[in-house]
MIFIGU-293699 format. One record per residue (C-alpha): residue in one letter; x, y negated, z negated. Coordinates in steps of 0.5 Angstrom, whole numbers, plus 2048, in hexadecimal, padded with zeros to 3 digits. Each point is the difference from the previous one (the first is absolute). Layout:
<sites>
aXYZ ...
</sites>
This chain:
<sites>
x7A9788806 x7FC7FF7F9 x7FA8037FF x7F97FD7FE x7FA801800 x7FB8047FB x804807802 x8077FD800 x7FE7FD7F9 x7FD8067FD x807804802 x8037FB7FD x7FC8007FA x8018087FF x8077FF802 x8017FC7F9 x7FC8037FC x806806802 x8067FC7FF x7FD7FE7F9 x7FE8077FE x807802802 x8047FB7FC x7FC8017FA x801807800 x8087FF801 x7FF7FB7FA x7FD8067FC x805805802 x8067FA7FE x7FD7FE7F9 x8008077FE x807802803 x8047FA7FD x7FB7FC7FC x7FD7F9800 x8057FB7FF x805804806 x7F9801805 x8037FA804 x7FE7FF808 x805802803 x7FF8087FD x7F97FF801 x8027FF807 x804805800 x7FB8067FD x7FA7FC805 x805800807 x7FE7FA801 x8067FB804 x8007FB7FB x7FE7FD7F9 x7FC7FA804 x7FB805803 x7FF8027F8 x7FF7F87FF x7FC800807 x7FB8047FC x8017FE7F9 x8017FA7FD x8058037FB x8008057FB x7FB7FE7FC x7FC802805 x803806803 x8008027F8 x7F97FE7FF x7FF804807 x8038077FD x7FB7FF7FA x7F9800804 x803806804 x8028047FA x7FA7FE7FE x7FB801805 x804808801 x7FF8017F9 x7F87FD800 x7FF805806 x8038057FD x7FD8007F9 x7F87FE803 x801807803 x8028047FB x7FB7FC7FA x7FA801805 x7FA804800 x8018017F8 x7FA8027FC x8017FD7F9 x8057FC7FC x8048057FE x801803807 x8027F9803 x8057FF7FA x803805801 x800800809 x8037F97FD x8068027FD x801807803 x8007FB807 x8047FA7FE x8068057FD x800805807 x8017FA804 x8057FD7FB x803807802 x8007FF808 x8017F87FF x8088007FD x8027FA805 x7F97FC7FE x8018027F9 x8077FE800 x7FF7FA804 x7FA7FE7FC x8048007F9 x8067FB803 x7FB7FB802 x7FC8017FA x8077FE7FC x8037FB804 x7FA7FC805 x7FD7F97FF x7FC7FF804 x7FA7FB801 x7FC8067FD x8038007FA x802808801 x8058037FB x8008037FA x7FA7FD7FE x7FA805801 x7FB7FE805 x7F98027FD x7FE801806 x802806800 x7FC8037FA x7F97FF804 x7FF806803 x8028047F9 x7FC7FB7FD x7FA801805 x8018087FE x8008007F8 x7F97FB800 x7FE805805 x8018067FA x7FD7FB7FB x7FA7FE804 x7FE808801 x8028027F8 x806804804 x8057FB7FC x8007FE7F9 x8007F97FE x8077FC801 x8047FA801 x7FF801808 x8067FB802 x8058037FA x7FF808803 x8007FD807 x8077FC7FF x8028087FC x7FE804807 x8037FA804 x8088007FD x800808800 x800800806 x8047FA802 x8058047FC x801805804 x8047FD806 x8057FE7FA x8008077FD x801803807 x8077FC801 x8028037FA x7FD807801 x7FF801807 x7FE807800 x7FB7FE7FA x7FA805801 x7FB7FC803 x7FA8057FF x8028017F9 x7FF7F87FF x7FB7FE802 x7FD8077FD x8027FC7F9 x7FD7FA802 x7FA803801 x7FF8047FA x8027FA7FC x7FB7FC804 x7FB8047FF x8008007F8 x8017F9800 x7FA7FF803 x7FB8057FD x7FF804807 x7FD806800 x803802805 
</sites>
């Protein structure tokens, strides 16, 4: 018998939402176990426990979507992550470094994502353009935060975009370091990072 009705409708609704958020998840896990080119249906499928690959095409329209998926829930994960370690600071230089300090802690705890991240990067291409190529996107936030400490006289004057570009990269190095050196001492790294940003800058702190 079929269910209908607005109650029906919101199960079915939610029901959804789980089996992407499933799939999506198995993809992550897959892409980071054998790689990109070898993430193919039937091992997401597998990884997911779902009875066939048409329920993945039952919810995606291929993996361009499914790939597109798994980089917004990455992301999403990370920008939570981040906005909580970054908030309530008091100045420039104490986001700065909240900013760094958070980006390599959860770069740490997140090695799937992060290698799931770098095969895409690498190899995806998409309709959003995604690869190797950098998205300024992501230097807002670090840009938000050195105009910040220039505005209140914290921070020297500089080009914004080249220092926010050199934060940026560090970090993004690091899950590539990781492959390389997995036991990398995390805390001394983002100790580093935070001194030489500190000088960078001109901080005080």
């Amino acid at each position: 018998m079929r269910v209908t009705g607005e109650r029906g409708g919101r199960r079915s609704t939610v029901a959804g939402a789980a089996r992407r958020a499933q799939i999506v998840a198995a993809a992550i896990e897959v892409i980071a176990e054998v790689g990109y080119s070898q993430a193919s249906f039937v091992r997401i499928a597998e990884r997911a426990g779902v009875s066939s690959t048409r329920l993945i095409s039952y919810h995606f329209e291929g993996k361009d979507e499914l790939i597109t998926q798994v980089l917004g829930e990455v992301y999403r994960v990370m920008g939570e992550f981040m906005a909580e370690r970054v908030r309530g600071a008091g100045s420039a230089g104490e986001a700065l470094e909240a900013y760094v300090r958070g980006l390599v802690e959860f770069i740490g705890s997140h090695r799937a994502e992060m290698r799931a991240l770098m095969e895409i990067f690498l190899n995806f291409r998409g309709e959003g353009g995604y690869g190797p190529v950098m998205d300024l996107g992501v230097l807002r936030h670090v840009e938000e935060i050195l105009r910040w400490g220039q505005r209140n006289g914290e921070f020297r004057e500089f080009d914004v975009r080249v220092m926010a570009v050199v934060v940026q990269r560090s970090l993004d190095g690091l899950p590539f370091l990781l492959e390389a050196e997995p036991e990398r001492d995390l805390g001394g790294y983002a100790d580093e990072l935070v001194t030489t940003f500190r000088l960078a800058t001109g901080s005080a702190r």
